[in-house]
N, C-alpha and C positions, 0 to 999 in steps of 0.2 A: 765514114768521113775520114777524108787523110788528113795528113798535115798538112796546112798552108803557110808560107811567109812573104812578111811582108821586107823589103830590101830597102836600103839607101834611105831610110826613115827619119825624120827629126821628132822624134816621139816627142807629146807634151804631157810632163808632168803637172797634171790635174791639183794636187794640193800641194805643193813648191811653186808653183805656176814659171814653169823653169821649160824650153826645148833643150832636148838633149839630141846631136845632130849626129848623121852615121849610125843608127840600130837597125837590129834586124830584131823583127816582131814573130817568134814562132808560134803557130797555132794547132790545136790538136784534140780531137774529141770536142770543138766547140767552146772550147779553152783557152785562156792564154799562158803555153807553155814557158815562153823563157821570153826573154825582153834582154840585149846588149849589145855591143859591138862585136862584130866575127864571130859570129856564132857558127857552127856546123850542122847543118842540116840532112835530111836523108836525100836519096839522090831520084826518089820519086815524089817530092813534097811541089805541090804546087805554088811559083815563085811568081810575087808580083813585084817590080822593081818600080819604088813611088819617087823617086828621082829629086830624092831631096824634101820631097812635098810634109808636113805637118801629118802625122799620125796621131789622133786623140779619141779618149772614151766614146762613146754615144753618148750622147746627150738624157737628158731624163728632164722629165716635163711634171711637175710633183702637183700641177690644178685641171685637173681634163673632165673632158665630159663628153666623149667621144659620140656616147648613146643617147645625147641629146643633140636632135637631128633636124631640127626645126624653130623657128624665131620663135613660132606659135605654141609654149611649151603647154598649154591648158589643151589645145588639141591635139596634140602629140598623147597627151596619157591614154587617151580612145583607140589610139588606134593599134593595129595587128602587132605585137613584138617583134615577129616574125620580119616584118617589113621594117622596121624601124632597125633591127640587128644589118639587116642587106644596108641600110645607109649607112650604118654604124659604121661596117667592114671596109666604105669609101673613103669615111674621115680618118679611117686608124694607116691606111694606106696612104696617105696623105703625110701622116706626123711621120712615118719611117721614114720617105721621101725626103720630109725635110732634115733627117738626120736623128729623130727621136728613137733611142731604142728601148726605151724603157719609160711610162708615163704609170702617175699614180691618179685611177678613176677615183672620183670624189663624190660622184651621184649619180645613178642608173646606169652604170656600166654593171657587171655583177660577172659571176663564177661561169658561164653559158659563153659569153663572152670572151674573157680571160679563156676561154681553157679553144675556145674556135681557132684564136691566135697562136695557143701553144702546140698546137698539134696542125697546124698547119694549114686549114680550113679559110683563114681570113690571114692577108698578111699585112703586116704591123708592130707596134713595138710592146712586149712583155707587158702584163698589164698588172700592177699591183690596186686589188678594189676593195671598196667599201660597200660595196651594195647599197640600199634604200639609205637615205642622209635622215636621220630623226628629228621627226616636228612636233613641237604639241600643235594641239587644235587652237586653230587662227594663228600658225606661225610658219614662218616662211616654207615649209614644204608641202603646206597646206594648201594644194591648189584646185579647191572646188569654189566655183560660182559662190556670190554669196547666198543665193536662191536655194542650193543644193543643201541638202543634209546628209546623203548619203554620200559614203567614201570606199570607191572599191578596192579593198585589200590585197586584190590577188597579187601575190610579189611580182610576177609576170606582164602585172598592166606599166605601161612603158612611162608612169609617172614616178619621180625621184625621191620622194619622201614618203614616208612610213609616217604615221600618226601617231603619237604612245603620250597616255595622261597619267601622271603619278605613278611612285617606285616602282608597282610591281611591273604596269606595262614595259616601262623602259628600261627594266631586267630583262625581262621577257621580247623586246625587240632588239637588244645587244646579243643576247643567247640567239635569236635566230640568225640573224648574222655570222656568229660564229659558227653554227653549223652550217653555213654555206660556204664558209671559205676564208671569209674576210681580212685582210691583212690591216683595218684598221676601221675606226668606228668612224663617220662624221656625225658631229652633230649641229645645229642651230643654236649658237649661241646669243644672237642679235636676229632682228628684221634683215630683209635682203631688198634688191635694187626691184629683181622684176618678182617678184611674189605680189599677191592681189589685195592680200586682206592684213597686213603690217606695216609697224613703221623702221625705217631704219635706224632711228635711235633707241629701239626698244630695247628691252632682254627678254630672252625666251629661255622656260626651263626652270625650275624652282633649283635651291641650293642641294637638297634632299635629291632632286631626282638627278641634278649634273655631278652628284659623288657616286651616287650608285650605275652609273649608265659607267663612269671610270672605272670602279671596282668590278664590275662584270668584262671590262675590258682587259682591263689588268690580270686578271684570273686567268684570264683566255689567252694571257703574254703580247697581246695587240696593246696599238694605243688608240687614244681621243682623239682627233683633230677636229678645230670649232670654226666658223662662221663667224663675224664678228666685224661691227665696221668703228664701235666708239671703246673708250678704254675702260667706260663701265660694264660694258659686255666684257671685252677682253680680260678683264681683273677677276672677274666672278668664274671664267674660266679655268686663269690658268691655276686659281689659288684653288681650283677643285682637280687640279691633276690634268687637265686638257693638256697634252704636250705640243700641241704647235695650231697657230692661231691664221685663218686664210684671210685675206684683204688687208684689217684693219688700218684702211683710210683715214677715221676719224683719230686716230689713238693719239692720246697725252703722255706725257713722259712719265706718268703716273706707273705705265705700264713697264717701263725699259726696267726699274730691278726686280721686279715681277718675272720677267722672262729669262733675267739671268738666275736669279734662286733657283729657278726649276729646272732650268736648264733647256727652254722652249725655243723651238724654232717657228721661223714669220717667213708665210708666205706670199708676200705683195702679187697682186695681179693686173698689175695698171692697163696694162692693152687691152684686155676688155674693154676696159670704161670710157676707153679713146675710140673704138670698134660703135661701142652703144653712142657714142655722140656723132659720131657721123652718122647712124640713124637716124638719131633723134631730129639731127637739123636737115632729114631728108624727110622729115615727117612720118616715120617709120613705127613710132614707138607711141605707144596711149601716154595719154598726157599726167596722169599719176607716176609714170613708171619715169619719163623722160623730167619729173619734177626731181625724185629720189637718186636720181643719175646727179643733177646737181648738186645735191646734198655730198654726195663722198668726190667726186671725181676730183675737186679742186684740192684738196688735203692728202692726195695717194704721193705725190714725189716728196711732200712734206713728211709723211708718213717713212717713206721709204731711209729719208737722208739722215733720221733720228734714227732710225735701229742701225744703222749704217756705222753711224758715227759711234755709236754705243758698242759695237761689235757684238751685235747677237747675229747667230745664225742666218743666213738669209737664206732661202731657197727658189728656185727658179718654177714660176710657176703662171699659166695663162687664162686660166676660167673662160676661154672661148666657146662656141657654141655653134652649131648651123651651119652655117655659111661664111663664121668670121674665122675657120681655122688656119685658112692661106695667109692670117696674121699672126701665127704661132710666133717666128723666130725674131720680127719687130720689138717683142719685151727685151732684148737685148739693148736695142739703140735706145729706148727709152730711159731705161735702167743705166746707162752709160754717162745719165747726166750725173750721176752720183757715186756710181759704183765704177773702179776701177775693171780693168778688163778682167783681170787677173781672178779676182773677186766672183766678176759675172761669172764666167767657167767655173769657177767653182761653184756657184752656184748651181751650176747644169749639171754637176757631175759628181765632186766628192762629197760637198755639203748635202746635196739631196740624196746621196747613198745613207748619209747617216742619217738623216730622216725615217727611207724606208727600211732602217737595220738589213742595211745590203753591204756595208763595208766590206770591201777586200772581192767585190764581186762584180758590183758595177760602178762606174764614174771614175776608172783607172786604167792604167794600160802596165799590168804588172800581173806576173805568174800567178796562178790560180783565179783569175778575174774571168766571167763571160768575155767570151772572143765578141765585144760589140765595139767596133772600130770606126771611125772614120779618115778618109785620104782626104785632106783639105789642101785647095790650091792657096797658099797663103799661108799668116801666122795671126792665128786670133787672136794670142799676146799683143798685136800692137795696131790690130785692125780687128774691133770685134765685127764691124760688119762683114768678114769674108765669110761667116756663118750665115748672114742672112739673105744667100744668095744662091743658092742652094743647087738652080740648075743650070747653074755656070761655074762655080769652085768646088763644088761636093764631087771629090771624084771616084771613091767609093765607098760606101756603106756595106756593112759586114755586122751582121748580128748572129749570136749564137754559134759564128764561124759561116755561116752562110751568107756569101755574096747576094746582095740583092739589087746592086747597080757598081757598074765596072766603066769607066770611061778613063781607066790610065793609059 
């Protein structure tokens, strides 16, 4: 791979949230070599001239679920992996598309997966996974009938949680994890929306077993990320070391110095819940699940405008699923009600770098960073929706240094 540059650039600085106008972007080995004005390049370097256009990070998508590939998640754990990774490889083709180059799997995506992407088999955006999301039995990753007793284990069947009761199991399923790969543990820390047999305001997980599920983590240099919709789940978490909390809809202010002691990041995921209610009023959705959808949906901008206003971390992040991922980049305008632009992008890019401990690698456009680039027709500083329009102002996508849509 040679070098590539990029010309006549308005680079955006990701954490300054600053365009700096006139750079040249060099690229090399998949890299980004230098970032400035007049720079000298080699006289065989591959030159694209973005004619003023907005040059910024990839984007990064820190709630996914790429390998959940069907509304119908209790018939999906039956069936072939095999078949369920080929659908997989549509939706991850899809999030690059829309400018993601880097997304953090949160449940059944796994190391099979991640590594299809990295070598080139499936294309899509770098995948930081968790593997199996940890449930005890009757808590939200527990998705068997309530008829059934039996639950099959095999890590391979296309269902997203693992089962583990008391210390030793949940030592025992954080250690297999880490032998797979993992770059971070999920666990259930609350009920969830569409699970069968909970509630959403419950807690899941004894105090005993959510220290030791963090210490096996922690051991391993990974972290916790929890599930979570009310701020009694949320508190039980973070005060047992969970370093960053998904949804929390329901959360009280109880929670906001809880997350700054630890130093936790919150990742709201409202577009789901806008996605699940257009189902619901399409009659889409069993009538438990379209109840528990009311329960949090009304409190998520409420949710959102407190951590906001509190300055805790926020990361960008969309728990989509199926058929609702062509609503990936909508959590922008949603989140716009609250969040300045400047903020949002941050969110997509430096904030979630520090999340997945990628600083200096991805969610920047600065030397030594993955060459993951976007050419936007526009300035998301002062329009975020030029982002969510993807196949009329994205004008090119470059991950890894490799071109994967060229329309300058």
């Amino acid at each position: 791979m040679g070098v590539t540059v990029l010309r006549n650039a308005s680079v955006l600085d990701s954490v300054a949230g600053e365009l700096a106008e006139g750079q040249t972007v060099v690229i090399d080995g998949g890299r980004i070599a230098d970032v400035g004005p007049g720079l000298s390049v080699p006289d065989d370097a591959v030159v694209f001239d973005v004619a003023g256009r907005t040059v910024m990070p990839g984007l990064i998508d820190a709630h996914t679920h790429p390998a959940i590939v069907d509304a119908d998640i209790f018939a999906m754990a039956e069936w072939s992996p095999t078949y369920v990774a080929a659908r997989a490889g549509r939706a991850l083709e899809g999030m690059l598309a829309r400018g993601f180059t880097t997304i953090r799997d949160v449940g059944a995506g796994e190391h099979g997966l991640a590594r299809a992407v990295e070598e080139g088999y499936f294309t899509g955006p770098r995948i930081r996974y968790g593997g199996k999301q940890l449930s005890q039995t009757g808590g939200a990753g527990d998705w068997r009938a309530p008829s059934r007793r039996v639950y099959d284990d095999n890590y391979y069947s296309p269902a997203i949680g693992v089962i583990c009761d008391g210390v030793p199991e949940v030592r025992r399923a954080v250690r297999e994890e880490v032998r797979r790969g993992a770059h971070h543990i999920k666990v259930y820390l609350s009920g969830a929306v569409d699970s069968p047999s909970d509630r959403v305001d419950s807690t899941q997980f004894s105090i005993e077993e959510l220290r030791a599920i963090v210490e096996e983590a922690t051991a391993a240099n990974i972290y916790v990320t929890g599930h979570a919709y009310t701020s009694r789940a949320i508190n039980r978490g973070l005060e047992c070391g969970v370093r960053c909390i998904e949804h929390g809809n329901l959360m009280d202010s109880s929670s906001i110095p809880l997350f700054k002691q630890y130093g936790a990041f919150y990742v709201p995921t409202i577009v789901t819940y806008y996605a699940l209610a257009r189902k619901s009023e399409a009659g889409d959705l069993p009538a438990d699940i379209a109840g528990k959808l009311q329960d949090v949906i009304h409190g998520a901008i409420g949710a959102l405008e407190m951590a906001h206003n509190a300055g805790i971390p926020i990361v960008y992040g969309t728990d989509l699923f199926a058929d609702t991922h062509d609503q990936q980049l909508q959590e922008f305008v949603i989140r716009s009600e609250v969040q300045p632009t400047a903020d949002l992008i941050r969110s997509a890019t430096s904030t979630a770098a520090e999340l997945l401990r990628m600083v200096g690698q991805v969610g920047v456009v600065a030397p030594g960073a993955f060459a993951d680039l976007l050419v936007v027709d526009g300035n998301p500083l002062e329009d975020i929706r030029v982002l969510t329009t993807p196949e009329r102002t994205l004008k090119l996508i470059m991950k890894d240094g490799q071109v994967y849509k060229n329309e300058l």
